[in-house]
Backbone bond lengths (Angstrom), bond angles and torsions (degrees), N, CA, C in turn:
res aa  C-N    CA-C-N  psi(-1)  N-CA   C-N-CA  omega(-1)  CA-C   N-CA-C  phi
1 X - - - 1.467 - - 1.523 111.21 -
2 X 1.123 113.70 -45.12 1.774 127.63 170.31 1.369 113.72 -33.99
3 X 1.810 101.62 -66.47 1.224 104.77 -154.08 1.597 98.92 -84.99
4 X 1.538 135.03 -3.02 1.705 140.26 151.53 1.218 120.91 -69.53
5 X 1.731 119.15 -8.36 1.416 134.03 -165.22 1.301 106.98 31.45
6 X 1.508 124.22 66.78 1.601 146.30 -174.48 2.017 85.86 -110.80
7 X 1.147 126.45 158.04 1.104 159.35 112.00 1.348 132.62 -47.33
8 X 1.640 130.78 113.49 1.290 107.48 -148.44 1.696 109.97 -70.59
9 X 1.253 118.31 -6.35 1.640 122.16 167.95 1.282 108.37 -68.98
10 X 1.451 137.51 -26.21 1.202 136.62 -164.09 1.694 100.77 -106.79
11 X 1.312 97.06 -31.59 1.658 84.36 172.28 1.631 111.04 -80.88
12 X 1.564 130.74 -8.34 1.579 118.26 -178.99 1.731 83.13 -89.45
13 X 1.431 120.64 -30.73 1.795 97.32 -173.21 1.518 118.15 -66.22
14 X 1.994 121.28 -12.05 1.460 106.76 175.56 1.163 109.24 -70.42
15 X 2.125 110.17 -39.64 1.148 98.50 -158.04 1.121 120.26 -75.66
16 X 1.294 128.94 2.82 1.965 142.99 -165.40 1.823 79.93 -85.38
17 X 1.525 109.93 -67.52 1.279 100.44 -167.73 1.542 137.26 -69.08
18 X 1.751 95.51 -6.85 1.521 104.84 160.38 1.687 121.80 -83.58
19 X 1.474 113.07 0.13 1.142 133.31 -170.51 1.660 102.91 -100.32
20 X 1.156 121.56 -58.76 1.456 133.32 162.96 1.490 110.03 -36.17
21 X 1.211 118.67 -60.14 1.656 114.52 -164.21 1.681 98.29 -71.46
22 X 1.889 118.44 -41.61 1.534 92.39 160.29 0.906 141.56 -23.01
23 X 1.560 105.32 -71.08 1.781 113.56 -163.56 1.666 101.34 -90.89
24 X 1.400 135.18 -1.23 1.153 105.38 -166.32 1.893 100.46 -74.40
25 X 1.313 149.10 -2.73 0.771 144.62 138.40 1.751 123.07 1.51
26 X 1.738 99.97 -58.77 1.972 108.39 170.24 1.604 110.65 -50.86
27 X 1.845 105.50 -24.69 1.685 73.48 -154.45 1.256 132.93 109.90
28 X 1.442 129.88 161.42 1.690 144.67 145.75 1.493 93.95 -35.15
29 X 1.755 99.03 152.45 1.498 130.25 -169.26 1.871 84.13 -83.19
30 X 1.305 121.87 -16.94 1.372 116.43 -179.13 1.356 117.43 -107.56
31 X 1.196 123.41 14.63 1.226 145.98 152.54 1.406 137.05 -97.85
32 X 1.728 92.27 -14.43 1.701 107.83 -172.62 2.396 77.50 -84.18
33 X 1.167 80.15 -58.58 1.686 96.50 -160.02 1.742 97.51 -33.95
34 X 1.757 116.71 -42.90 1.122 111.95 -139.34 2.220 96.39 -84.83
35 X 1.685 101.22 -11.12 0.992 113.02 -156.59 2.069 98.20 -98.58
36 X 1.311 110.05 -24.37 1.457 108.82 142.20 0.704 155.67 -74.60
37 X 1.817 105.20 -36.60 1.936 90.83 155.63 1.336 119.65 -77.13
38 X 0.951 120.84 24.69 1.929 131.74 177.29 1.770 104.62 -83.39
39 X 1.577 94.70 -41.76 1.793 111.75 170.13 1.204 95.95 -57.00
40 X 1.595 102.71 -78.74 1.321 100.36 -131.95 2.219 118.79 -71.38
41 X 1.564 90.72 -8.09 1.463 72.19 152.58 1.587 132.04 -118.60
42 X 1.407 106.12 53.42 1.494 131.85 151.60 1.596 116.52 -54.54
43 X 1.268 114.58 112.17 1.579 100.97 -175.17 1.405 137.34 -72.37
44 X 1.522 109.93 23.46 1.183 131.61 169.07 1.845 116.90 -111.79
45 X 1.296 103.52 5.70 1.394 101.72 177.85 1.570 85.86 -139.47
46 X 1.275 150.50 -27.87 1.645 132.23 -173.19 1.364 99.15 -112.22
47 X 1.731 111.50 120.78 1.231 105.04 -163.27 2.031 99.71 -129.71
48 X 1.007 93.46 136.84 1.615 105.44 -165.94 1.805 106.24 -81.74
49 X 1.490 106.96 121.79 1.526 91.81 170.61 1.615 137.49 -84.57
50 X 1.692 96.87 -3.62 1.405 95.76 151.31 1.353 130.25 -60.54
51 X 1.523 121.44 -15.98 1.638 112.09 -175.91 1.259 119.34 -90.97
52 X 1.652 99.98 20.76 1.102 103.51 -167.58 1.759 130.48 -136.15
53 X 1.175 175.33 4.49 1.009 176.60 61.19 1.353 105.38 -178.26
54 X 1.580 108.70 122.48 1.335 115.65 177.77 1.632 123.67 -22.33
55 X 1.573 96.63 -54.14 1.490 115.57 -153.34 1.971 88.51 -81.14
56 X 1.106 105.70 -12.25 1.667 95.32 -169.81 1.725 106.18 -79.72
57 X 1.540 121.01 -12.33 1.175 131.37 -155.29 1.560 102.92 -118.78
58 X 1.071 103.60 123.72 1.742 120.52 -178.91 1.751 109.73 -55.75
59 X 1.652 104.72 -32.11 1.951 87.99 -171.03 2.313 66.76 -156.18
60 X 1.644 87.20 146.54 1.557 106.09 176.15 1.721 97.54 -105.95
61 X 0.886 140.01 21.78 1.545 123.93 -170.11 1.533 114.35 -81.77
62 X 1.322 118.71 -0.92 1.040 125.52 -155.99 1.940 106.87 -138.41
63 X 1.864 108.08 136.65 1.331 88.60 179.43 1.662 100.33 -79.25
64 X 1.652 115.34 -52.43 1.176 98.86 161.76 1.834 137.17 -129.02
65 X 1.501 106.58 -173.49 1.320 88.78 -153.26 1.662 96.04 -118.43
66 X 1.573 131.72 139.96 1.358 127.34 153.42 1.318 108.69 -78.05
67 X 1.071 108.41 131.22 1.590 132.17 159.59 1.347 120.38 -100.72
68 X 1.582 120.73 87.89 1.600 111.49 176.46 1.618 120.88 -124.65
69 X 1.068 74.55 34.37 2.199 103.81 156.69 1.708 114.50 -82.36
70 X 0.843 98.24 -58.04 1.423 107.30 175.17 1.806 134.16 -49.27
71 X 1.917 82.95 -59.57 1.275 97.10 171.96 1.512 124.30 -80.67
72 X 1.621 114.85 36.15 1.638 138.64 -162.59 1.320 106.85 -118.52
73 X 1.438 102.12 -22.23 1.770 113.01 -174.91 1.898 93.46 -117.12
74 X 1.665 125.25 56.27 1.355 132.01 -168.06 1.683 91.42 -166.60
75 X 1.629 113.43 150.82 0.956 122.46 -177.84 1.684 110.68 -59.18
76 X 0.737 129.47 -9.06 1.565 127.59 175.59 1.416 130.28 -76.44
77 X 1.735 91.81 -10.53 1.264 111.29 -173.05 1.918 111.34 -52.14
78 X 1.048 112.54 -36.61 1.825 130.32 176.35 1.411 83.26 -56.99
79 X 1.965 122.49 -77.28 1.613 107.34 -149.99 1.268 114.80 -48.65
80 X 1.653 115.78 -43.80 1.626 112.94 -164.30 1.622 110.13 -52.46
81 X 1.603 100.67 -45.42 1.928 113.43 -168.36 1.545 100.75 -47.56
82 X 1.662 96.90 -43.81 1.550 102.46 -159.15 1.607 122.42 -66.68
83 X 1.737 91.30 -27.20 2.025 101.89 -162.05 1.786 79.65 -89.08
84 X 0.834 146.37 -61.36 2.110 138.09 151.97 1.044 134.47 0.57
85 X 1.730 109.98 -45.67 1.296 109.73 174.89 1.332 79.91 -98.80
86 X 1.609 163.76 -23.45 1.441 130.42 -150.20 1.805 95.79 -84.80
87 X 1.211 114.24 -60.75 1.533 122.93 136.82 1.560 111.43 25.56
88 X 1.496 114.60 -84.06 1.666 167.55 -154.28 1.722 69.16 -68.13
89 X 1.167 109.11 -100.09 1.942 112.17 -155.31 1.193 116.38 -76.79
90 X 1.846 116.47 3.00 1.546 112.93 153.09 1.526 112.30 -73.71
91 X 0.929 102.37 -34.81 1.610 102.88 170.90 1.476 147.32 -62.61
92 X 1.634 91.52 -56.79 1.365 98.45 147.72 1.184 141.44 -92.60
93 X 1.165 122.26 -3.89 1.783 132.01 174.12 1.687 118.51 73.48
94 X 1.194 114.49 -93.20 1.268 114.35 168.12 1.626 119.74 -129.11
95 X 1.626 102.63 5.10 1.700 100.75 155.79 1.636 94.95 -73.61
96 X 0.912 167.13 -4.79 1.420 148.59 130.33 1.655 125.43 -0.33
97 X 1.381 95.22 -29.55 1.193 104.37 170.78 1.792 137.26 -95.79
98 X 1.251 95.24 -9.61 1.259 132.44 164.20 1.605 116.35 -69.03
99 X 1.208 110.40 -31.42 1.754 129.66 -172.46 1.427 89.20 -78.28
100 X 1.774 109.98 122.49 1.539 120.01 162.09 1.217 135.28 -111.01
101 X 1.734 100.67 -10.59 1.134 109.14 172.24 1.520 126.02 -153.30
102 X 1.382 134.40 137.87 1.336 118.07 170.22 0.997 115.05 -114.46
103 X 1.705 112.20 149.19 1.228 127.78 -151.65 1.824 116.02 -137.23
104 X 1.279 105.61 113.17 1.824 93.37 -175.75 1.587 94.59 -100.24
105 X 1.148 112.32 159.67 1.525 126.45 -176.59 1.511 113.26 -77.99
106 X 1.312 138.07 170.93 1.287 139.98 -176.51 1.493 97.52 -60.64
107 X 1.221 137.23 161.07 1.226 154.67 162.88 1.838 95.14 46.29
108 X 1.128 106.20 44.20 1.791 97.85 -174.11 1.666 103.21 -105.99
109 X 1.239 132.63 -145.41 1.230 125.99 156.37 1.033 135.29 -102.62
110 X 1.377 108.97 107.71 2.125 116.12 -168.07 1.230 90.09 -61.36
111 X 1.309 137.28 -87.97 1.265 130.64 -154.70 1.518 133.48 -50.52
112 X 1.363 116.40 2.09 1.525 128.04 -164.08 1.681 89.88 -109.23
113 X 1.807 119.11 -41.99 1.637 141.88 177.63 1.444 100.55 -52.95
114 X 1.597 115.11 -56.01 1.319 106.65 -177.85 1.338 123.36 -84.87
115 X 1.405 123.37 -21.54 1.341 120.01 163.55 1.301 116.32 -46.49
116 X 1.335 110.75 -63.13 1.724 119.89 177.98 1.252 123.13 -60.42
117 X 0.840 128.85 -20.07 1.470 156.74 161.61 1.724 94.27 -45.45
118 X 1.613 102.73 -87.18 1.306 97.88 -164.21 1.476 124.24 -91.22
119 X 1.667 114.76 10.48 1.428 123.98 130.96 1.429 136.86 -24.08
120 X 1.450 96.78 -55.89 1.404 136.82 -170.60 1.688 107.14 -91.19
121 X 0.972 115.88 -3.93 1.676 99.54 -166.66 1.303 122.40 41.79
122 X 1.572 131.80 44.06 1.307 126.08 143.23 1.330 141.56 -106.38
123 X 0.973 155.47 -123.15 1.411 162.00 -161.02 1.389 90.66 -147.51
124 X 1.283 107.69 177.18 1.658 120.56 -157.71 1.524 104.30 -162.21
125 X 1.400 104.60 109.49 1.828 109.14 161.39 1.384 109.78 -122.79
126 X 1.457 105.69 140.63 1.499 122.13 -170.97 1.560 100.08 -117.90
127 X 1.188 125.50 87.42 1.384 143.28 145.80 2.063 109.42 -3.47
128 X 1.640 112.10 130.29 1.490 103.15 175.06 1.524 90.83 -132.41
129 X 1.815 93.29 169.41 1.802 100.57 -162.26 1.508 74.94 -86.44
130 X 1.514 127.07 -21.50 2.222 106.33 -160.73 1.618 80.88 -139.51
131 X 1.192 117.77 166.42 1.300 138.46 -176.92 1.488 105.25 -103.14
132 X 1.258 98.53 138.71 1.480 103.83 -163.26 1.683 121.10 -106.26
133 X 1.204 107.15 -5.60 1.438 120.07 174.05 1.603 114.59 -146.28
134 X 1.494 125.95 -56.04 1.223 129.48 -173.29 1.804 112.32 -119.06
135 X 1.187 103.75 107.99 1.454 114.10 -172.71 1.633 115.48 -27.14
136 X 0.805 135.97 162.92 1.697 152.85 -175.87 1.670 99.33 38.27
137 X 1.778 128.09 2.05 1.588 113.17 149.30 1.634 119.49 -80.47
138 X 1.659 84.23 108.16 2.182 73.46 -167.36 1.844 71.00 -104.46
139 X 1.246 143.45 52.65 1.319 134.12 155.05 1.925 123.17 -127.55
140 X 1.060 115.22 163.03 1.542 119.23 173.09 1.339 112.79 -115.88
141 X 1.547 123.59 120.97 1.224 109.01 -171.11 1.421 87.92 119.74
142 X 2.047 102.01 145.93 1.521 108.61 168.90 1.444 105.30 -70.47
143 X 1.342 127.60 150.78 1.545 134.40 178.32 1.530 106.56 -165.20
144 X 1.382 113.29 109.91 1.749 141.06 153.24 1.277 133.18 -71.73
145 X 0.972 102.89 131.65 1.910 89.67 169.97 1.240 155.81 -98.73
146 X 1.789 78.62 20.85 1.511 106.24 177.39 1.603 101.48 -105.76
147 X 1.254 138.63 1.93 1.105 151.92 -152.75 1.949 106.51 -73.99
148 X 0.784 150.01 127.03 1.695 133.75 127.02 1.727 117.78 -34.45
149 X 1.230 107.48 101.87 1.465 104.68 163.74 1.739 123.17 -116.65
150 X 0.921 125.98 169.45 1.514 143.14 170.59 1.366 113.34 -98.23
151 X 1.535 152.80 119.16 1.839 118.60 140.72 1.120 109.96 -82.60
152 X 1.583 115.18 146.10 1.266 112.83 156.45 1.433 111.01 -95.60
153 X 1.393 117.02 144.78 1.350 127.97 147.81 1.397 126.43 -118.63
154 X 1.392 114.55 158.70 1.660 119.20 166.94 1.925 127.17 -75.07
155 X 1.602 106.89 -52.98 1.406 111.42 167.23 1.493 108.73 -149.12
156 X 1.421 118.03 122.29 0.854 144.64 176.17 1.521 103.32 -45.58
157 X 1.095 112.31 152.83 1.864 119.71 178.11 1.596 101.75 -146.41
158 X 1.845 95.55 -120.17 0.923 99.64 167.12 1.850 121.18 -109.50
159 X 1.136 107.19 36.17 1.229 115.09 168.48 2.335 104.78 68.22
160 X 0.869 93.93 -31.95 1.411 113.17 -169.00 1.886 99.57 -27.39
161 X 1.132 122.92 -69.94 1.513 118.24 140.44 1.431 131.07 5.64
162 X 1.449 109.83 -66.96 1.260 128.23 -152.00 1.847 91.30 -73.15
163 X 1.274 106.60 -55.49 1.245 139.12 -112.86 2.347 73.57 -94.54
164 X 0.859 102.63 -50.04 1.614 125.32 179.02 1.265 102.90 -53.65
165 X 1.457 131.31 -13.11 1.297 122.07 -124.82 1.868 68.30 -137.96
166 X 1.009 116.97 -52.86 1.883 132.77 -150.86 1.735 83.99 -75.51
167 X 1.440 120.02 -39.98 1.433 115.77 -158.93 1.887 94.91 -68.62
168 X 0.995 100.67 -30.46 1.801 106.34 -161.37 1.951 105.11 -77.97
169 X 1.088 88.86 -14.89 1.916 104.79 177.53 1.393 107.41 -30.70
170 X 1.606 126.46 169.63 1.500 95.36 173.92 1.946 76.10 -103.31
171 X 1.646 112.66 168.41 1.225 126.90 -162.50 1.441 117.41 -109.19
172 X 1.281 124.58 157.43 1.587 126.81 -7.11 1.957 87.56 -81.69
173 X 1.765 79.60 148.95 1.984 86.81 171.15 1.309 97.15 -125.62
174 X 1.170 131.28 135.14 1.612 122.96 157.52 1.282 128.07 -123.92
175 X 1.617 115.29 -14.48 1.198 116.85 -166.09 1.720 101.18 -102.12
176 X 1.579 113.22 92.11 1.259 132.31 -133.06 1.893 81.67 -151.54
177 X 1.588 117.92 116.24 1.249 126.90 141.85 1.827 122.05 -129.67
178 X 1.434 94.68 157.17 1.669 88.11 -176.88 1.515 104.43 -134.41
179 X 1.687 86.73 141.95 1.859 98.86 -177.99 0.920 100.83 -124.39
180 X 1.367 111.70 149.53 1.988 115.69 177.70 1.632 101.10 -143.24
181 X 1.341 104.67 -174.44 1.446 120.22 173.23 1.192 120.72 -66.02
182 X 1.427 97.49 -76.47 1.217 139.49 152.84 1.664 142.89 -83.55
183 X 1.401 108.56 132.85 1.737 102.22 177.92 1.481 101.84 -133.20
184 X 1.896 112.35 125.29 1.054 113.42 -163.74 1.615 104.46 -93.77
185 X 1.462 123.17 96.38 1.661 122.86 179.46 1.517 108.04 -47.07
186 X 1.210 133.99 -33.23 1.560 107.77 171.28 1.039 138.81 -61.09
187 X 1.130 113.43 -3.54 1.663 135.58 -174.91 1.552 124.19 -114.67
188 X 0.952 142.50 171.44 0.946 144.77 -130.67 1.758 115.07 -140.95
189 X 1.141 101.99 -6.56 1.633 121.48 171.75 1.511 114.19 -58.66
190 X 0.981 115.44 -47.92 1.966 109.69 -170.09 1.515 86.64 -72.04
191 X 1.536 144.65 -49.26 1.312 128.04 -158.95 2.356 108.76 -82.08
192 X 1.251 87.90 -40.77 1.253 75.95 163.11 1.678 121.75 -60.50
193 X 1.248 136.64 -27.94 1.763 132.82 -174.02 1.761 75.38 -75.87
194 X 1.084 139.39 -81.91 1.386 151.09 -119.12 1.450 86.62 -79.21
195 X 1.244 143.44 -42.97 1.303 151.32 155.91 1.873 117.96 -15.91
196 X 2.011 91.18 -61.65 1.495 113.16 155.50 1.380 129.25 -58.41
197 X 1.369 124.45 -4.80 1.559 147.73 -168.87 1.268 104.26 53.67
198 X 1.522 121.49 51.65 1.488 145.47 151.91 1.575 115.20 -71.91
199 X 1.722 129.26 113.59 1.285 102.44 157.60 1.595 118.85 -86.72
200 X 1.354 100.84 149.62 1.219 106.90 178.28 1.815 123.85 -120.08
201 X 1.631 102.69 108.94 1.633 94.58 -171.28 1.599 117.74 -118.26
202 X 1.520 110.50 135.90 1.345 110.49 -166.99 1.423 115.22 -130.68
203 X 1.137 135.52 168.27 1.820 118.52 -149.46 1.226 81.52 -117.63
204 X 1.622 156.49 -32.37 1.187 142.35 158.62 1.430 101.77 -101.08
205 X 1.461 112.75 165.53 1.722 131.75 153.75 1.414 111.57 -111.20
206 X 0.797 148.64 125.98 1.389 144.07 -144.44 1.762 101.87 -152.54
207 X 1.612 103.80 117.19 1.812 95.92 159.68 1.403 97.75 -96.51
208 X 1.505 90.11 -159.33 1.892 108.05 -158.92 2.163 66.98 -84.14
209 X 1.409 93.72 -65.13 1.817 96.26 -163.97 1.485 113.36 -34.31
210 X 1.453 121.75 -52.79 1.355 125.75 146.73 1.357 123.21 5.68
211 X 1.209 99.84 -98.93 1.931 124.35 163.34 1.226 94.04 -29.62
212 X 1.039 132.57 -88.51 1.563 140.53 -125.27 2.092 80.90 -71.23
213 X 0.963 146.42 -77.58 1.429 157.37 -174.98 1.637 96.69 -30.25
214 X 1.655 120.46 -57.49 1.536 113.82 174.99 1.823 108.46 -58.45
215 X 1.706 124.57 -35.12 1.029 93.33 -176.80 1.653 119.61 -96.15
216 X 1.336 115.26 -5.57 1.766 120.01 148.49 1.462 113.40 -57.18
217 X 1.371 136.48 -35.89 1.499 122.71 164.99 1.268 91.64 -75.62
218 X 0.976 167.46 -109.63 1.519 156.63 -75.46 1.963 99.66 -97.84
219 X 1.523 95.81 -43.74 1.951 78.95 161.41 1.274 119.44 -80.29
220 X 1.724 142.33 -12.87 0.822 155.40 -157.83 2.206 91.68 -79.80
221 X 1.769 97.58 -71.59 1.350 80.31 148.14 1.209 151.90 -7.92
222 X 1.608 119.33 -69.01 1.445 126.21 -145.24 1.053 106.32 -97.69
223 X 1.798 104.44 1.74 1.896 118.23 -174.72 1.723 113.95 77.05
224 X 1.645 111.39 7.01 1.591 101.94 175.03 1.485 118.25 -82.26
């Protein structure tokens, strides 16, 4: 910053605005939205539980299910990171710069964490269910608890994940927000974090009825 004779306020305003001309690529917040549900009813990521047998399916709560694990190891893997982080600094503006770390939850999505991650120009901790070398680090990655962090998630549920994931933090942490893809309104996850005085922000809200209506227009479309 010295040797640019920047001000450290003037040096977070290039980098916001070298950050902006990245992502403005996504677009309107109604263009990010319109360009995910375009994914998500891809029939390799929206998956119907009628095609399927109770016993074949790990949890029935749902008629259907997004899957965006999968579609992480597929060339799209860049758009999702990208419309996340654009998402990410529509939201926060230029506390963006304030953000030190991103963080996906135990069993959450690494590859969606590190995309956004290095979208974003930050550091990256990936949350574990057991600690793998030094007792009470159930994480990978440097992590403080005086830190500004982000989680990312893919679809909101019941947070139960998240929430497993926040207890293992090292302590006290508070300055704690969460963004996802998806937020599933039948459930009960965004009010339980927000409960914790967590905000929680997601680029769709999505019911099961929801879903099911995007994928009757989208065959309605295709003439099936």
């Amino acid at each position: 910053m010295n040797q640019l004779g920047l001000t450290k306020e003037q040096f977070e305003d290039v980098q916001f605005e070298i950050l902006k001309i990245r992502l403005m690529k996504e677009g309107t917040l109604e263009e990010i939205q319109d360009k995910l549900k375009a994914i998500i009813i891809q029939p390799f990521v929206l998956v119907k539980r009628s095609d399927y047998e109770s016993a074949e399916l790990v949890y029935n709560a749902v008629r259907y299910y997004i899957n965006f694990v999968d579609i992480m190891y597929s060339s799209l893997n860049r758009d999702i990171c990208s419309m996340l982080a654009a998402f990410i600094k529509e939201k926060l503006g230029k506390n963006i710069n304030k953000v030190e770390k991103i963080v996906v939850s135990e069993n959450g999505n690494f590859l969606l964490g590190l995309g956004v991650s290095e979208e974003l120009n930050k550091a990256f901790v990936k949350m574990l269910p057991e600690p793998r070398i030094i007792k009470k680090q159930y994480w990978e990655g440097t992590f403080k608890s005086d830190e500004n962090i982000i989680i990312v998630h893919d679809v909101l549920v019941t947070a139960k994940q998240i929430i497993e994931s926040i207890e293992h933090f090292p302590s006290p942490h508070k300055n704690i927000g969460i963004f996802c893809l998806v937020n599933r309104t039948d459930h009960e996850g965004k009010k339980e974090l927000n409960n914790k005085g967590i905000e929680v922000f997601a680029i769709l809200e999505l019911s099961d009825n929801d879903i099911g209506m995007m994928f009757i227009n989208n065959k309605t479309k295709e003439g099936v």
